[in-house]
C-alpha positions as YAML, in Angstrom:
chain: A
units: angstrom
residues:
- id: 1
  name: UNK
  ca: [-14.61, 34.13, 9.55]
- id: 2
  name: UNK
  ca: [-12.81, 34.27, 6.24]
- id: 3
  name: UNK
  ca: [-14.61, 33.91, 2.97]
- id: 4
  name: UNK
  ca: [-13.01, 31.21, 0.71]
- id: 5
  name: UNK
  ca: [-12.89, 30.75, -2.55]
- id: 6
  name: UNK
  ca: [-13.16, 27.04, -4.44]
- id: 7
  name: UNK
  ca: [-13.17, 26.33, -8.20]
- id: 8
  name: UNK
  ca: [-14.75, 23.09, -8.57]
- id: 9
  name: UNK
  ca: [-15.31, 21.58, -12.36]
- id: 10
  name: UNK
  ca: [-18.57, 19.94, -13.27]
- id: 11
  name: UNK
  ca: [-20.23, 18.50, -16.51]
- id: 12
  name: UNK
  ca: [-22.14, 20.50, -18.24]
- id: 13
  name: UNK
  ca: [-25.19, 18.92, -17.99]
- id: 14
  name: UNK
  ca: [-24.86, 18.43, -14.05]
- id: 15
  name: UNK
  ca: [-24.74, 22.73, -13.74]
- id: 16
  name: UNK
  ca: [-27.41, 22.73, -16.07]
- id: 17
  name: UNK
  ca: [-29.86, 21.14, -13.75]
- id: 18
  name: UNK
  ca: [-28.24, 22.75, -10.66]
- id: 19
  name: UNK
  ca: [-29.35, 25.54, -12.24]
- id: 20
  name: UNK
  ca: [-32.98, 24.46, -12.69]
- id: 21
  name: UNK
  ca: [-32.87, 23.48, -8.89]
- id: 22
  name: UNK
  ca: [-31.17, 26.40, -7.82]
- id: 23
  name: UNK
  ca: [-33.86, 28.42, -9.13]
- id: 24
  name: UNK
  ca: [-36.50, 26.50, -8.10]
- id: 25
  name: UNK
  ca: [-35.63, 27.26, -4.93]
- id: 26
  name: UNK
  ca: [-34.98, 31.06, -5.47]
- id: 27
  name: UNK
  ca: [-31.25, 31.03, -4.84]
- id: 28
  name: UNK
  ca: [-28.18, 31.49, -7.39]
- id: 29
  name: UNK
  ca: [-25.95, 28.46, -8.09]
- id: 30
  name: UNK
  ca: [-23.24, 29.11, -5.55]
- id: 31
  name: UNK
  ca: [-26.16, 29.97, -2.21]
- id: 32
  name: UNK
  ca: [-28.19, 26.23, -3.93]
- id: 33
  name: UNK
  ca: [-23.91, 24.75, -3.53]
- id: 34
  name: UNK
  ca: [-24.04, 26.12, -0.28]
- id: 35
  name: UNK
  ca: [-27.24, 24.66, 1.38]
- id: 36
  name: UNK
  ca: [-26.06, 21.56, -0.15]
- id: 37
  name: UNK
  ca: [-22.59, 21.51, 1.40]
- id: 38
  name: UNK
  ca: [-24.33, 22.42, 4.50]
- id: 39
  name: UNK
  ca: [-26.65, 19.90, 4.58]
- id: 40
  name: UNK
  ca: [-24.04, 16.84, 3.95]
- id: 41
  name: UNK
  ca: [-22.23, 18.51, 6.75]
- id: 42
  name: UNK
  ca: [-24.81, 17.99, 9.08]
- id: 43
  name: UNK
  ca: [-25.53, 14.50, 8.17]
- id: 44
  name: UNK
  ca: [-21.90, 13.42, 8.70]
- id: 45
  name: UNK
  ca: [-22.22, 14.89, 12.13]
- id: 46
  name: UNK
  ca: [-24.87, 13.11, 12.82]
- id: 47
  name: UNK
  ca: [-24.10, 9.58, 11.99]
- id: 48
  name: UNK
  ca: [-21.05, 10.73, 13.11]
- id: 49
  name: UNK
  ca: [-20.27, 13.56, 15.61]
- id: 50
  name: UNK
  ca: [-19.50, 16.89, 15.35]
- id: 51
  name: UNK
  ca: [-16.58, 17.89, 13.31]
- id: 52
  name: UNK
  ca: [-14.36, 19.49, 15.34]
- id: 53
  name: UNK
  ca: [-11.76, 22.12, 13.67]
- id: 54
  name: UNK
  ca: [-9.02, 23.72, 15.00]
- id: 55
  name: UNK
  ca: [-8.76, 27.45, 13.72]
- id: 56
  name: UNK
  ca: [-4.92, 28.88, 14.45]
...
């Protein structure tokens, strides 16, 4: 599995407090990102079925 990059731009004040829950939870910004992504992922797939994705 390839490792992708993705610039994303956010207010200022939004990073600031994903910072503050980020470490909270004892993870950087990008892993807290992460386990968010993930987590929306698996609540589309519930409500909606697994995504399927075809890797060529």
């Amino acid at each position: 599995m390839a490792i992708k990059s993705l610039s994303i731009r956010i207010d200022e004040n939004m990073l600031n407090k994903l910072h503050v829950v980020a470490d909270y939870e004892g993870r950087s910004a990008n892993s807290e990102i992460l386990v968010l992504i993930r987590e929306a992922i698996e609540k589309y797939e519930e409500k909606h079925g697994k995504i399927e994705i075809d890797n060529k």
